[in-house]
Every structure is written in C-alpha cells, then in structure tokens.
Biotite code that builds the C-alpha atoms (Angstrom):
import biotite.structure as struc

atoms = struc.array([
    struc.Atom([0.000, 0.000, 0.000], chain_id="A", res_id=1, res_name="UNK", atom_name="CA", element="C"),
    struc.Atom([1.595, 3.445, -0.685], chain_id="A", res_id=2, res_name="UNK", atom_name="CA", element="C"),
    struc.Atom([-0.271, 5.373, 2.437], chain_id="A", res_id=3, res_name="UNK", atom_name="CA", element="C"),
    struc.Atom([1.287, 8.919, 3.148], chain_id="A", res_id=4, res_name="UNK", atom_name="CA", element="C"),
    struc.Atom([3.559, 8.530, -0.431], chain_id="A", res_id=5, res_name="UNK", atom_name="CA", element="C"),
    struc.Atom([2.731, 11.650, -1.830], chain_id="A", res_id=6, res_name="UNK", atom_name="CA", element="C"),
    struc.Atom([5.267, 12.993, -4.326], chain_id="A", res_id=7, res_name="UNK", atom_name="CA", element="C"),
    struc.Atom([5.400, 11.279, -7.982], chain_id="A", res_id=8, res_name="UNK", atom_name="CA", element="C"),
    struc.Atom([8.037, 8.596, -8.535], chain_id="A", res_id=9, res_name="UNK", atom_name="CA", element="C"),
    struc.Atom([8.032, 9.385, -12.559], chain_id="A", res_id=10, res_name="UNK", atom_name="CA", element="C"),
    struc.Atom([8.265, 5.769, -13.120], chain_id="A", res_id=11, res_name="UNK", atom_name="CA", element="C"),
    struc.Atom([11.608, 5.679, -12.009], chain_id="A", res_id=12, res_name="UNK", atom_name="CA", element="C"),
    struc.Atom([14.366, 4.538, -9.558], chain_id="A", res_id=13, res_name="UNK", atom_name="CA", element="C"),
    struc.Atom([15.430, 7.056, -6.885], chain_id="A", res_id=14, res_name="UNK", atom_name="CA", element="C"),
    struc.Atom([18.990, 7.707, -8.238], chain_id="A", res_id=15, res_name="UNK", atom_name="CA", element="C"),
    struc.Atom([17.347, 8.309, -11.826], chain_id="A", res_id=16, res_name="UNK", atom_name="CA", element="C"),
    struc.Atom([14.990, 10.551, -10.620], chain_id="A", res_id=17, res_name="UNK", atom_name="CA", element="C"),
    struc.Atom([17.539, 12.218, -8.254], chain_id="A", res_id=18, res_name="UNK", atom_name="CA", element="C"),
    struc.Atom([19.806, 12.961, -11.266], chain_id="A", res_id=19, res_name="UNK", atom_name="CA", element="C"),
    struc.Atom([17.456, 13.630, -13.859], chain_id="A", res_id=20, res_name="UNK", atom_name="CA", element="C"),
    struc.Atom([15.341, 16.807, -11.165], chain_id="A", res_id=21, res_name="UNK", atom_name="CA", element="C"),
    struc.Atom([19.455, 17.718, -10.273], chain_id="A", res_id=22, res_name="UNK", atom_name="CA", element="C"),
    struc.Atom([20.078, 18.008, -14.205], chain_id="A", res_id=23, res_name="UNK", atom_name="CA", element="C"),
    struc.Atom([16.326, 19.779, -14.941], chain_id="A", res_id=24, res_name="UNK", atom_name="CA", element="C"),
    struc.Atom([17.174, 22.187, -12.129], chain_id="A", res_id=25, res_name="UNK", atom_name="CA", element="C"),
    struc.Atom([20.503, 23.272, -13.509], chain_id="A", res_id=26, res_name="UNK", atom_name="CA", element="C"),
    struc.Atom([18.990, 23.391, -17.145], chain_id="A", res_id=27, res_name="UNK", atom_name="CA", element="C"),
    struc.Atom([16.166, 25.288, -15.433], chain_id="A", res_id=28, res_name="UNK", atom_name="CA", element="C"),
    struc.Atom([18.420, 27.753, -13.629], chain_id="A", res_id=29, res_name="UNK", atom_name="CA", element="C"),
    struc.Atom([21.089, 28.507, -16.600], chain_id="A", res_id=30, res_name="UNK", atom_name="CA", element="C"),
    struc.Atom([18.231, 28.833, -19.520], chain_id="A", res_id=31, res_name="UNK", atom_name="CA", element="C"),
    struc.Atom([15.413, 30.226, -17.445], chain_id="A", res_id=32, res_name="UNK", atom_name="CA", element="C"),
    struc.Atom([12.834, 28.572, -19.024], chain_id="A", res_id=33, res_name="UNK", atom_name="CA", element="C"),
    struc.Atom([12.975, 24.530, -20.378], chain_id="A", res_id=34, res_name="UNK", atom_name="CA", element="C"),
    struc.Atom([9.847, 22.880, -22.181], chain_id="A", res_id=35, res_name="UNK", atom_name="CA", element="C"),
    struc.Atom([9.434, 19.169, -20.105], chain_id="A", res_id=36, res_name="UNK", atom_name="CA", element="C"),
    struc.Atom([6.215, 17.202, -18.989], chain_id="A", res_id=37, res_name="UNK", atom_name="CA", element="C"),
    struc.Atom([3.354, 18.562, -16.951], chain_id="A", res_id=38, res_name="UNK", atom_name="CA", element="C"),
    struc.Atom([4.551, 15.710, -14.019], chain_id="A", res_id=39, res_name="UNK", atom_name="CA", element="C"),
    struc.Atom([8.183, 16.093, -14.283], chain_id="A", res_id=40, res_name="UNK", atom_name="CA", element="C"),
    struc.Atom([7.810, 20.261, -14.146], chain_id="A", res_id=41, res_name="UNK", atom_name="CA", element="C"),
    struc.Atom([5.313, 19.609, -11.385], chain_id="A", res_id=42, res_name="UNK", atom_name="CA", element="C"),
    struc.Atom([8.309, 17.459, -9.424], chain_id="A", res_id=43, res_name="UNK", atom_name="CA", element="C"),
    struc.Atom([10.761, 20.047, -10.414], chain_id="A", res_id=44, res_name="UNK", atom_name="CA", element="C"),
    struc.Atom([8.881, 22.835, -8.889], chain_id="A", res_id=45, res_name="UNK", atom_name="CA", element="C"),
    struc.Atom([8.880, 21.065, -5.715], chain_id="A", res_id=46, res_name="UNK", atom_name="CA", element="C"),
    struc.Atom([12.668, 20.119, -6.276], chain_id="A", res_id=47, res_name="UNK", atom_name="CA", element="C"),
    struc.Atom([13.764, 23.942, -7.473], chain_id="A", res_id=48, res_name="UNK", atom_name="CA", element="C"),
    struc.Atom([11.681, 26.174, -5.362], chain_id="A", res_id=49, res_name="UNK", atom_name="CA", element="C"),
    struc.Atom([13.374, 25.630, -1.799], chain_id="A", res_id=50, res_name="UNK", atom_name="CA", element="C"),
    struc.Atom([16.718, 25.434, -3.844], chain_id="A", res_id=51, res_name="UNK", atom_name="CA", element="C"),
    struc.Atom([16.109, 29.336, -4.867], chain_id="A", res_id=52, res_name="UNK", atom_name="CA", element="C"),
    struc.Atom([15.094, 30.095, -1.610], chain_id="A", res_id=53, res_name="UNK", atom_name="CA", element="C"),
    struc.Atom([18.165, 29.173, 0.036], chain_id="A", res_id=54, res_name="UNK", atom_name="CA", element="C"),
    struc.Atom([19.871, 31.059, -2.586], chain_id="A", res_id=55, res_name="UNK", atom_name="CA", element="C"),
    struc.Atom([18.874, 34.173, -0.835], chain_id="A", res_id=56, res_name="UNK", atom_name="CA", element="C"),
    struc.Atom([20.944, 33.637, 1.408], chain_id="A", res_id=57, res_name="UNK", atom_name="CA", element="C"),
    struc.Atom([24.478, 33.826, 0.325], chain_id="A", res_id=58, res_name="UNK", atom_name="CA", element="C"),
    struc.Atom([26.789, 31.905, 3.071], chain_id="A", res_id=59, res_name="UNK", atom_name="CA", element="C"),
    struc.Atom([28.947, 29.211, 2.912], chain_id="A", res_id=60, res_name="UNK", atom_name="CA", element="C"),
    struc.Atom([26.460, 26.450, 4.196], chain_id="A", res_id=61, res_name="UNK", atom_name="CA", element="C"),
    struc.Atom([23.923, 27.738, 1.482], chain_id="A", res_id=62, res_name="UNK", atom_name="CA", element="C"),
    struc.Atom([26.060, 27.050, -1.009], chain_id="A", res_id=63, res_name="UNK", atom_name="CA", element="C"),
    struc.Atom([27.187, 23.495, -0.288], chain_id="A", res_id=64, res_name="UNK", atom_name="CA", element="C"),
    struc.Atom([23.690, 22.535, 0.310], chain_id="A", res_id=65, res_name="UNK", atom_name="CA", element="C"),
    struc.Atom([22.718, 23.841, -3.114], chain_id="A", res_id=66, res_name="UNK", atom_name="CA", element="C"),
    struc.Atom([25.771, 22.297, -4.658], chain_id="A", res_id=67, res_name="UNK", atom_name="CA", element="C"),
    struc.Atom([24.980, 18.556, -2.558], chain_id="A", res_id=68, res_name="UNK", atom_name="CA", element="C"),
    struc.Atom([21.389, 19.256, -4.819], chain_id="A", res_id=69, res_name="UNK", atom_name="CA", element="C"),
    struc.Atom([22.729, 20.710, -8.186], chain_id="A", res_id=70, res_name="UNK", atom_name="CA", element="C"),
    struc.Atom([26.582, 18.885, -8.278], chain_id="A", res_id=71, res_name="UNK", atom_name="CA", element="C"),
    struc.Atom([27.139, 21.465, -10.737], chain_id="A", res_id=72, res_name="UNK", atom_name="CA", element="C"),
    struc.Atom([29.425, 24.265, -9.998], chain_id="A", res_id=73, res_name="UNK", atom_name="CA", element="C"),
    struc.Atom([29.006, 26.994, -12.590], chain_id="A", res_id=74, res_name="UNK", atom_name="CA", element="C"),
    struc.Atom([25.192, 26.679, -12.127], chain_id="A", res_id=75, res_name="UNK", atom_name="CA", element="C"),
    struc.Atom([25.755, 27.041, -8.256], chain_id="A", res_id=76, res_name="UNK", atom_name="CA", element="C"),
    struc.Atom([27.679, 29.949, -9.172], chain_id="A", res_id=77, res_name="UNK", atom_name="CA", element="C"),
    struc.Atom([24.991, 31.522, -11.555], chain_id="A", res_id=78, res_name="UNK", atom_name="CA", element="C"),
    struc.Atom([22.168, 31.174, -9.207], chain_id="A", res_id=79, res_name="UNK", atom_name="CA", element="C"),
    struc.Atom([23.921, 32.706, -6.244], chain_id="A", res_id=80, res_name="UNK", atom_name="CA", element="C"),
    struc.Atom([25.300, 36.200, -8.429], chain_id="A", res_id=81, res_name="UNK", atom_name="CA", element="C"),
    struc.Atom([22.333, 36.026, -10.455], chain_id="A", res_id=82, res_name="UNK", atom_name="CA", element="C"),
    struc.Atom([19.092, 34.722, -10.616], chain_id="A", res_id=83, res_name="UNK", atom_name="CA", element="C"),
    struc.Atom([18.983, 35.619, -6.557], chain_id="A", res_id=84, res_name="UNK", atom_name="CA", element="C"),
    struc.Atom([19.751, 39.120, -7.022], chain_id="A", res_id=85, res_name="UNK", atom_name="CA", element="C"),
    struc.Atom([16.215, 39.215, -8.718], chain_id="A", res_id=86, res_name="UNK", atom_name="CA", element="C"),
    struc.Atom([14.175, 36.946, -6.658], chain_id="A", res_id=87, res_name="UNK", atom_name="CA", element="C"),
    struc.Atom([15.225, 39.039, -3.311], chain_id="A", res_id=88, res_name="UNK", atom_name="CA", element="C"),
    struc.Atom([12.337, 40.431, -2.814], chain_id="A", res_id=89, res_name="UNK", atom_name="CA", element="C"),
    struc.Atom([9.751, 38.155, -4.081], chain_id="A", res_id=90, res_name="UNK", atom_name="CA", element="C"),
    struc.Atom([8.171, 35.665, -0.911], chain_id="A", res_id=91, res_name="UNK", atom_name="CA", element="C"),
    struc.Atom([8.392, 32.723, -2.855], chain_id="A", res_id=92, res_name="UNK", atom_name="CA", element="C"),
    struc.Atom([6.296, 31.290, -6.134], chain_id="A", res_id=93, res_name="UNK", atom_name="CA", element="C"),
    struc.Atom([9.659, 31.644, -8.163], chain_id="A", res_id=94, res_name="UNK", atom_name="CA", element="C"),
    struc.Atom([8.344, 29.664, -11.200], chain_id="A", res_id=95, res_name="UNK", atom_name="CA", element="C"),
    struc.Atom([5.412, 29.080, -13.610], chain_id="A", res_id=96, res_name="UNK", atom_name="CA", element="C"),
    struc.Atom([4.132, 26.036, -15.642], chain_id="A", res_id=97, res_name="UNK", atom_name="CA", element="C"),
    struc.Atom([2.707, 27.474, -18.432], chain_id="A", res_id=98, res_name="UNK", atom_name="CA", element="C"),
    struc.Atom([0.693, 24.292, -20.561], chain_id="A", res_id=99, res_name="UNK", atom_name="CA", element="C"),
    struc.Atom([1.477, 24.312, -24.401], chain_id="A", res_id=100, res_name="UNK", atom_name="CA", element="C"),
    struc.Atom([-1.269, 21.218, -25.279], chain_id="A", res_id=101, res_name="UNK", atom_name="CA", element="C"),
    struc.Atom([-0.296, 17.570, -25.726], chain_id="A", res_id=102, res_name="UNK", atom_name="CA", element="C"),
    struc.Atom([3.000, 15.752, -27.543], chain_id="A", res_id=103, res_name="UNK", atom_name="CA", element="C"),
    struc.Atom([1.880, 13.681, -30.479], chain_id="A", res_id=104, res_name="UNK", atom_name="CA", element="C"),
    struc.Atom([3.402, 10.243, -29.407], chain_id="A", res_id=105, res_name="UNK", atom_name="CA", element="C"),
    struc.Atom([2.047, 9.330, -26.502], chain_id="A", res_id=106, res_name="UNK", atom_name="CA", element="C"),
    struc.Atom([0.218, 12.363, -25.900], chain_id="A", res_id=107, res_name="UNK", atom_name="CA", element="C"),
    struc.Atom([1.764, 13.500, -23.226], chain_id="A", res_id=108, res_name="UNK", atom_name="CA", element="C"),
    struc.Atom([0.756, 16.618, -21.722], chain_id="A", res_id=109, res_name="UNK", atom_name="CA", element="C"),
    struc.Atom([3.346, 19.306, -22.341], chain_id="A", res_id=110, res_name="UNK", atom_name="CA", element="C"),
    struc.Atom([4.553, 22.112, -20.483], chain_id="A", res_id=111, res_name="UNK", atom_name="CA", element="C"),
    struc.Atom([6.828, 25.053, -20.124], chain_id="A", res_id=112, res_name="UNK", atom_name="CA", element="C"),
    struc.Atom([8.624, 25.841, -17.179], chain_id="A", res_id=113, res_name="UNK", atom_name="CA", element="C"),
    struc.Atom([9.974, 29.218, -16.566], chain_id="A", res_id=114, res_name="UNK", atom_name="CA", element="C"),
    struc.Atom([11.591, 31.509, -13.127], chain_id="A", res_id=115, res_name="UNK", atom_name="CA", element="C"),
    struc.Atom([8.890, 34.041, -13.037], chain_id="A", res_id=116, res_name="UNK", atom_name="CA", element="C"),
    struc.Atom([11.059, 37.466, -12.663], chain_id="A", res_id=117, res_name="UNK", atom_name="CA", element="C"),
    struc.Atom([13.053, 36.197, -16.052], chain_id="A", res_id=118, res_name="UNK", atom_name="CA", element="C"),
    struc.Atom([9.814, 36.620, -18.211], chain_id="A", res_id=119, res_name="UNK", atom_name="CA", element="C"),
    struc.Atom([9.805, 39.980, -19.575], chain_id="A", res_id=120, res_name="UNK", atom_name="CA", element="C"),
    struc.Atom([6.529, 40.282, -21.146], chain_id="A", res_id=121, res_name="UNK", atom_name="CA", element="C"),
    struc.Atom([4.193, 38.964, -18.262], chain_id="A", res_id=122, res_name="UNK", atom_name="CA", element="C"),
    struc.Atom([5.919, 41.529, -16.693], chain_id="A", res_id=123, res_name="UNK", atom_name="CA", element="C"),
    struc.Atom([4.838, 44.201, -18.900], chain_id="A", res_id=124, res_name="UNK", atom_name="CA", element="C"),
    struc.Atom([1.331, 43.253, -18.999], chain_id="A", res_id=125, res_name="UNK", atom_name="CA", element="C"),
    struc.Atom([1.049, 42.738, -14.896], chain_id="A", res_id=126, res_name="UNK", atom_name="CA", element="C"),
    struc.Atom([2.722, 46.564, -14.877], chain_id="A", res_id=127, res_name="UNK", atom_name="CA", element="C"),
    struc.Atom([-0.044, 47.683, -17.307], chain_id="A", res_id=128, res_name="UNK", atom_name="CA", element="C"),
    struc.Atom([-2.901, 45.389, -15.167], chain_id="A", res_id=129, res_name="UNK", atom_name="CA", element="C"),
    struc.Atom([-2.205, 47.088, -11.922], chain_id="A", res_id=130, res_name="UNK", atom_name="CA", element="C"),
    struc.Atom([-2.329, 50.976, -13.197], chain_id="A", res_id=131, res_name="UNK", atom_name="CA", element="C"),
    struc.Atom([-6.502, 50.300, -14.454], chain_id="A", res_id=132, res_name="UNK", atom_name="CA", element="C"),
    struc.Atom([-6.902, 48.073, -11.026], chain_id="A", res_id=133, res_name="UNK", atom_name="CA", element="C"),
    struc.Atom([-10.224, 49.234, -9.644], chain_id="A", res_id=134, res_name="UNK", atom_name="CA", element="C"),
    struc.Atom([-12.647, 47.893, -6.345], chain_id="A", res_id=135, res_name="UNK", atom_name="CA", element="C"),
    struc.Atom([-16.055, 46.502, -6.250], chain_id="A", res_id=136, res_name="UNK", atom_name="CA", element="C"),
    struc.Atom([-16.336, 47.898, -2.879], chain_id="A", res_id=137, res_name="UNK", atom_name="CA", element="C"),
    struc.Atom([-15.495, 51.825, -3.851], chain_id="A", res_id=138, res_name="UNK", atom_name="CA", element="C"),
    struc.Atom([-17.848, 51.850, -6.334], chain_id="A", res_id=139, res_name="UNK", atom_name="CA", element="C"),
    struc.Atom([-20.790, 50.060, -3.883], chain_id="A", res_id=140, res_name="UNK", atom_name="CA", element="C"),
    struc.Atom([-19.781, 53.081, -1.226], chain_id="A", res_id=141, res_name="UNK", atom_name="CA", element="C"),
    struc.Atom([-20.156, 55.579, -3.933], chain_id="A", res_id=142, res_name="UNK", atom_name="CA", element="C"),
    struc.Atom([-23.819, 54.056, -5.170], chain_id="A", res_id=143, res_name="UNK", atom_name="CA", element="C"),
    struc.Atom([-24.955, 54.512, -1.259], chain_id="A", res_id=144, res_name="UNK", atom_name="CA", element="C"),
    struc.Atom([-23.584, 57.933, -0.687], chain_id="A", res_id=145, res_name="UNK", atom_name="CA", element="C"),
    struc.Atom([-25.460, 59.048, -3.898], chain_id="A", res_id=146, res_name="UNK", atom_name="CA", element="C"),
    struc.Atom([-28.546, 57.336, -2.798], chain_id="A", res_id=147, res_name="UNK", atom_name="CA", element="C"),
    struc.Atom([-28.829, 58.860, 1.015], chain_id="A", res_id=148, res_name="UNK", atom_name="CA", element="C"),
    struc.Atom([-27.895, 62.541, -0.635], chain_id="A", res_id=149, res_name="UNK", atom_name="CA", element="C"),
    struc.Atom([-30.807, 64.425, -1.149], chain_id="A", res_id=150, res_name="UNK", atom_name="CA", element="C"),
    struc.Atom([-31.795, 64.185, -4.987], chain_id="A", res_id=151, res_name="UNK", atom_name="CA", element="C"),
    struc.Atom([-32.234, 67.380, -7.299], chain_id="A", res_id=152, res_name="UNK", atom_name="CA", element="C"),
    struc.Atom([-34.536, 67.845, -9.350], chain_id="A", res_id=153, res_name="UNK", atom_name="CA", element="C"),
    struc.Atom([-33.737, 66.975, -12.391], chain_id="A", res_id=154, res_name="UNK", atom_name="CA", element="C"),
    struc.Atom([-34.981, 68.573, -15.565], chain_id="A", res_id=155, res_name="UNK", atom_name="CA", element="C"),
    struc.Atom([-35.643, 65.959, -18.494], chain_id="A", res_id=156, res_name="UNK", atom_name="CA", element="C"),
    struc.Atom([-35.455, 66.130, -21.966], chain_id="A", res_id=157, res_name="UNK", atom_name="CA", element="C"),
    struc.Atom([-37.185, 64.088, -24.363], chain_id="A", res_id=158, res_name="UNK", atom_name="CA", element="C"),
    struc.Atom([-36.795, 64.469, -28.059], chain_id="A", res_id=159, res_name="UNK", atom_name="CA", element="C"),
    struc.Atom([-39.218, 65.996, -29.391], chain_id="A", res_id=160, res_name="UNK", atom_name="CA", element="C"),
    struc.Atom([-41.589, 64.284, -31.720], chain_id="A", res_id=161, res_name="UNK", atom_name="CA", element="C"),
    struc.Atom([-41.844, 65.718, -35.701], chain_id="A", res_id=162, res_name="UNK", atom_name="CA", element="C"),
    struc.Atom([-44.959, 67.098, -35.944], chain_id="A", res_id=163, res_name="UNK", atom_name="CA", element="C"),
    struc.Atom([-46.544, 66.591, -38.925], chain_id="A", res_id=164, res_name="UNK", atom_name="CA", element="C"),
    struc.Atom([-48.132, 69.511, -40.467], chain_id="A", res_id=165, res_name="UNK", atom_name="CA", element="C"),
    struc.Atom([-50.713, 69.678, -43.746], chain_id="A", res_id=166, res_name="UNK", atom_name="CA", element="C"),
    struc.Atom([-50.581, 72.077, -45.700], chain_id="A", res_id=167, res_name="UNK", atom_name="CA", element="C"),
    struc.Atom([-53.682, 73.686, -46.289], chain_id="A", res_id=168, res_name="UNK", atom_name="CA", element="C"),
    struc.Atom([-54.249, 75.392, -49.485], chain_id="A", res_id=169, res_name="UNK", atom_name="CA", element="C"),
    struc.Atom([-55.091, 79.424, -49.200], chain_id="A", res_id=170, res_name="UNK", atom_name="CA", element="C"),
    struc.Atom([-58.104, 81.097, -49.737], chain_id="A", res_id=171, res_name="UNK", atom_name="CA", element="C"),
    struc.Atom([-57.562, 83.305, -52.912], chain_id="A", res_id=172, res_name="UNK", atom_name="CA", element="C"),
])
C-alpha cells in the first residue's frame, strides 16, 4: 500500500529521478525557461523552489547545500550572483508552468517551465494590469452615498416628436 507517499516517482528509480530533477534544475536555472512534462515540471517545482530560496541567502552552508542538490558548480555559481539578485524580494512562487497542449506520441501533456522574474513580457502586462486596477467595494460606497444625498430635481429632456403639419391650401 503506498499510504502517506505523496510525491510522484516518474516511473523511475530514486537515483534516476535524483539525477534527472538535479540536471532539470541546472537546465532550469542557466536557460530560465525549459519545455518538459506537466509531471516532471510539477516534481521540479517542488525540487527547485526551496533550492532558490536558500539562494537568498548567500553563506557558505547555502552554497554546499545547493551544490549537494545541483553537483554542478558553474550553475551554483549563476544562481547565487544572479538569478537571486532578482528573486530578493519576491516571498516565494519563483516559477510558472505554463501548458502548451499535448506531444503527439504518446500524448503526453506538455509544459513550459519558466523563473517568473526572467519573463519579460508577463511583466509588462502585470505593470499595465495594476495601473486600471479598480474595487467593487469603492464603487458600492459611492452608489450609497449618492442614494442617502438628497436628490435634485432633475430637468428631463425628451426628443421631441416631428410634428406633422398639412398644408392647407389658401383662400384666394
């Protein structure tokens, strides 16, 4: 019975899937974004995510327990003078799986998986989003503020109508 096994083996042993999430990460960390399965991006995200974390923190121990995950010195190296100078301030949530639709083999759902401060144009459009950001609840205190003032009168006007005349012929 596999009670309380919650992550996703991906059909493999634990040494393969150690090495192949170590080798995604470092792929994932020196090209910013790598196309992969919906389950193995889903594993990596889990596998990466603490990883860049830790990266915020730049100290000795950080660093060796990044490398025991990555064994891969330049991309140790890249993540600590890089891609953590731009995830500093961010809480967490450091990547996206963006879908792209099935693979035509086995159809396999497909997936792109990207660090989230690296994409430049969802960063445009969430910089456009928030300026036009408005509240339900300002415009439901507006409504009741207009509805306890006292009303004016208001003076109505409705199109007129055409009139239509006959012309009458003239006495001569």
């Amino acid at each position: 019975m596999r009670h309380n096994k919650k992550f996703n083996h991906l059909g493999r042993t634990t040494s393969h899937r150690k090495a192949m999430l170590s080798n995604m990460a470092s792929s994932l960390i020196q090209h910013k974004r790598i196309a992969t399965t919906l389950a193995k991006a889903k594993a990596l995200q889990v596998y990466v995510e603490p990883l860049l974390t830790k990266s915020k923190d730049d100290t000795t121990h950080s660093r060796r327990t990044v490398f025991s995950h990555l064994q891969n010195k330049e991309m140790v190296t890249e993540l600590f003078q890089n891609v953590s100078v731009k995830i500093a301030n961010r809480p967490g949530g450091y990547t996206r799986i963006l879908r792209t639709g099935f693979r035509l083999g086995d159809n396999a759902e497909m997936c792109i998986i990207e660090l989230v401060d690296y994409n430049e144009n969802m960063l445009k459009e969430k910089a456009t989003k928030k300026a036009a950001r408005t509240r339900r609840a300002g415009a439901a205190k507006k409504a009741d503020v207009a509805a306890t003032a006292p009303a004016a009168p208001v003076a109505v006007e409705t199109p007129a109508a055409p009139v239509a005349t006959e012309e009458t012929p003239a006495a001569e």
